[in-house]
FIKOLZA-1660 file (N, C-alpha, C; in steps of 0.1 Angstrom, whole numbers, plus 5000, padded with zeros to 4 digits):
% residues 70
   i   px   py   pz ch aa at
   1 3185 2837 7621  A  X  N
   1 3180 2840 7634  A  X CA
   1 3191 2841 7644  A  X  C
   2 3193 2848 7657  A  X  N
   2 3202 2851 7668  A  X CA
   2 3192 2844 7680  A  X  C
   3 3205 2840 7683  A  X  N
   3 3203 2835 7695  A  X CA
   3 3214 2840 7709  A  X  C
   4 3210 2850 7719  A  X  N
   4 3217 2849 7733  A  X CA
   4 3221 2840 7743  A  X  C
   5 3232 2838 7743  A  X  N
   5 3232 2829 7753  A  X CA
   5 3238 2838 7765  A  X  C
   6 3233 2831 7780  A  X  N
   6 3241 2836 7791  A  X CA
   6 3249 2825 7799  A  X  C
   7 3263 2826 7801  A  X  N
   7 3271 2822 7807  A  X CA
   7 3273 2833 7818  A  X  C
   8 3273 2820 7832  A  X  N
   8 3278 2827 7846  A  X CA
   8 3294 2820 7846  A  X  C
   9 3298 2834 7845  A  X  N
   9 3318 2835 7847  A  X CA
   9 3327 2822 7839  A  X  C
  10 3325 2826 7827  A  X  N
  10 3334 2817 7816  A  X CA
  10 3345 2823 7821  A  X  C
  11 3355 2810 7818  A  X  N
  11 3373 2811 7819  A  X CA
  11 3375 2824 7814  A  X  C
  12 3367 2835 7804  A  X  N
  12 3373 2843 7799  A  X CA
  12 3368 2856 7806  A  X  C
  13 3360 2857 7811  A  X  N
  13 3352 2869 7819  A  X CA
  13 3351 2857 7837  A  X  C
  14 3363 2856 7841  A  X  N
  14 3357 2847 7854  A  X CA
  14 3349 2856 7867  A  X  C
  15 3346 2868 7863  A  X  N
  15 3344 2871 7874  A  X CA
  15 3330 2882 7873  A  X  C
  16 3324 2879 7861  A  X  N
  16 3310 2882 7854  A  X CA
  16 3305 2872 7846  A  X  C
  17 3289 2877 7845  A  X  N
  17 3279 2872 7837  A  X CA
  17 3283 2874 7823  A  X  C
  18 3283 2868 7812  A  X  N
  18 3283 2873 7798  A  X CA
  18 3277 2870 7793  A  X  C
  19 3267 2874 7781  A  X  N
  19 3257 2874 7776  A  X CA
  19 3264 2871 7757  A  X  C
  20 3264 2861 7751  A  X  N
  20 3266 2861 7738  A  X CA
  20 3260 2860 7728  A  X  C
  21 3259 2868 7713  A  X  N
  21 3251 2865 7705  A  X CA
  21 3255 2851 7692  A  X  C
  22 3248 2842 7689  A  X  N
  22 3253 2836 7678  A  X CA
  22 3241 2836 7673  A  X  C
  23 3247 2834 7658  A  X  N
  23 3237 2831 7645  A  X CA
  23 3233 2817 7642  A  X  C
  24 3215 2815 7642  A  X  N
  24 3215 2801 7634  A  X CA
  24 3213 2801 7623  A  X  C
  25 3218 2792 7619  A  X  N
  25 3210 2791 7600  A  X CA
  25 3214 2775 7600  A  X  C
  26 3204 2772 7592  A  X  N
  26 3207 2757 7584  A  X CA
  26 3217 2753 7591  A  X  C
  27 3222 2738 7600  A  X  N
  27 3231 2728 7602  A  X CA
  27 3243 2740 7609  A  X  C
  28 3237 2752 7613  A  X  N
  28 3252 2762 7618  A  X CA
  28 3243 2764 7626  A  X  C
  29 3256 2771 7638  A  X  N
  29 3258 2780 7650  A  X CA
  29 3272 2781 7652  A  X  C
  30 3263 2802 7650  A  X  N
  30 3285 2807 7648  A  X CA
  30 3284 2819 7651  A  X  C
  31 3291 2820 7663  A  X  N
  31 3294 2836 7668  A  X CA
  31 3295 2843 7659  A  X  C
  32 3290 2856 7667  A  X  N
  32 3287 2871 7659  A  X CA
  32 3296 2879 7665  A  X  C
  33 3303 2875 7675  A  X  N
  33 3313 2889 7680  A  X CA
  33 3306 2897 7688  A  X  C
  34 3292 2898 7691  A  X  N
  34 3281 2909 7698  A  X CA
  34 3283 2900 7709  A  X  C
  35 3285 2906 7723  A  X  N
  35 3284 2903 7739  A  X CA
  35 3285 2917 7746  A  X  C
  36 3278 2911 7760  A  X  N
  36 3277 2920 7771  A  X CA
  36 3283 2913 7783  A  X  C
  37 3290 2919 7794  A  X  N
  37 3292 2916 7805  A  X CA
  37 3284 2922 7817  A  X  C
  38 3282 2914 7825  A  X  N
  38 3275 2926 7839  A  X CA
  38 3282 2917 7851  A  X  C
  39 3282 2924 7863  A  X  N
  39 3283 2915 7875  A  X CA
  39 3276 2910 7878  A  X  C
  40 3260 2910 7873  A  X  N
  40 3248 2901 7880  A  X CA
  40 3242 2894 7866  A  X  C
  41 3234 2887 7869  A  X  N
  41 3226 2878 7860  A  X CA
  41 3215 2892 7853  A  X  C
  42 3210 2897 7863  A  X  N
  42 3197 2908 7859  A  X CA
  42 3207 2921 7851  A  X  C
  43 3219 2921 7855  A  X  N
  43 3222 2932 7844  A  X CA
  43 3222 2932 7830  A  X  C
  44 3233 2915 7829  A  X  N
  44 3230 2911 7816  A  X CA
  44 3221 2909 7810  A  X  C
  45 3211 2909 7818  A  X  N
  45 3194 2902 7811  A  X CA
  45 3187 2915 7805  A  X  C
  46 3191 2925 7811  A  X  N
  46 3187 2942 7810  A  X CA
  46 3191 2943 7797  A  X  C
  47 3202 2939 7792  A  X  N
  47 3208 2946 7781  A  X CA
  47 3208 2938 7762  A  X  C
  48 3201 2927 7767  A  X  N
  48 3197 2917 7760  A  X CA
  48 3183 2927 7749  A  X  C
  49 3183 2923 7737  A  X  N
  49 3170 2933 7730  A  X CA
  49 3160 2928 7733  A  X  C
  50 3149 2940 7732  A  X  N
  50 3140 2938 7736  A  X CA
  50 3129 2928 7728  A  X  C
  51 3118 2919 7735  A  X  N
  51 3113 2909 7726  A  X CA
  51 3116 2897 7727  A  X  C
  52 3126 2894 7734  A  X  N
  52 3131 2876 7732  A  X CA
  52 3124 2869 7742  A  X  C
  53 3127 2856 7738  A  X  N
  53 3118 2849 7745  A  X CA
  53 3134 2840 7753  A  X  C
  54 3131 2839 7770  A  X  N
  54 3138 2829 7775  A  X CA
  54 3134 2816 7772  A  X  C
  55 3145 2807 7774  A  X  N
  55 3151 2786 7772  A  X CA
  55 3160 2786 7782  A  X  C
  56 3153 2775 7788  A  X  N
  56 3160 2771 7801  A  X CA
  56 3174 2764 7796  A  X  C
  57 3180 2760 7805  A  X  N
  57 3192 2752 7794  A  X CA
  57 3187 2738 7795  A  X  C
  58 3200 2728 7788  A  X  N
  58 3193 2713 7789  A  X CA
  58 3203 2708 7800  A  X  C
  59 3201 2700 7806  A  X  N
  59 3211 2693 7813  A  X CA
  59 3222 2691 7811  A  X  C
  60 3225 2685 7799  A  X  N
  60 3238 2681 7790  A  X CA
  60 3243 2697 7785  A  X  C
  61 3237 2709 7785  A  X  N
  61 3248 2721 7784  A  X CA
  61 3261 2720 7789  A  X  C
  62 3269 2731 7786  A  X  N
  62 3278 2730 7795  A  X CA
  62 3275 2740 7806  A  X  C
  63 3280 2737 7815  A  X  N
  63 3275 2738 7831  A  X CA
  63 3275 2754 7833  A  X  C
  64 3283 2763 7826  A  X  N
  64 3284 2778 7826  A  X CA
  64 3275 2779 7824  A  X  C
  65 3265 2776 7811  A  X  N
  65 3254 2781 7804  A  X CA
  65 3247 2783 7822  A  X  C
  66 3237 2795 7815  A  X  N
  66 3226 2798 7826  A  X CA
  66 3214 2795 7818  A  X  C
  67 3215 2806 7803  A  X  N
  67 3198 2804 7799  A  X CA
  67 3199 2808 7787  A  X  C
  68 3191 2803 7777  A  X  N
  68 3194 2810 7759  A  X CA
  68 3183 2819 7759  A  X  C
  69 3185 2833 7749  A  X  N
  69 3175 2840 7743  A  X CA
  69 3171 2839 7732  A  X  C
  70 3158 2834 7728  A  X  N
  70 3154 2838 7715  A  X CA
  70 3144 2847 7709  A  X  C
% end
């Protein structure tokens, strides 16, 4: 299963939204290489496939996170 995550302006994109895909399976979570950047939250969310369901984050994320897709 994939999961999106959205980060507002990681050290590596500081000046966009980035939208990242990782894979779960069994006792893992491990990038896939698949991302999007936008300058807004709603761009990145546009480009995300269609069908997922939004997760808010948890508290204890780290503080970039905005929101995961499943």
């Amino acid at each position: 299963m994939n999961q999106w995550t959205i980060y507002d302006r990681p050290k590596d994109y500081p000046d966009q939204f980035v939208a990242r895909c990782w894979r779960i399976s069994p006792g893992k979570l491990q990038p896939t290489g698949d991302m999007f950047t936008g300058d807004t939250l709603d761009e990145v969310r546009a480009l995300l496939p269609y069908g997922l369901v939004r997760v808010t984050r948890y508290p204890d994320d780290d503080p970039k996170i905005v929101e995961t897709w499943l």
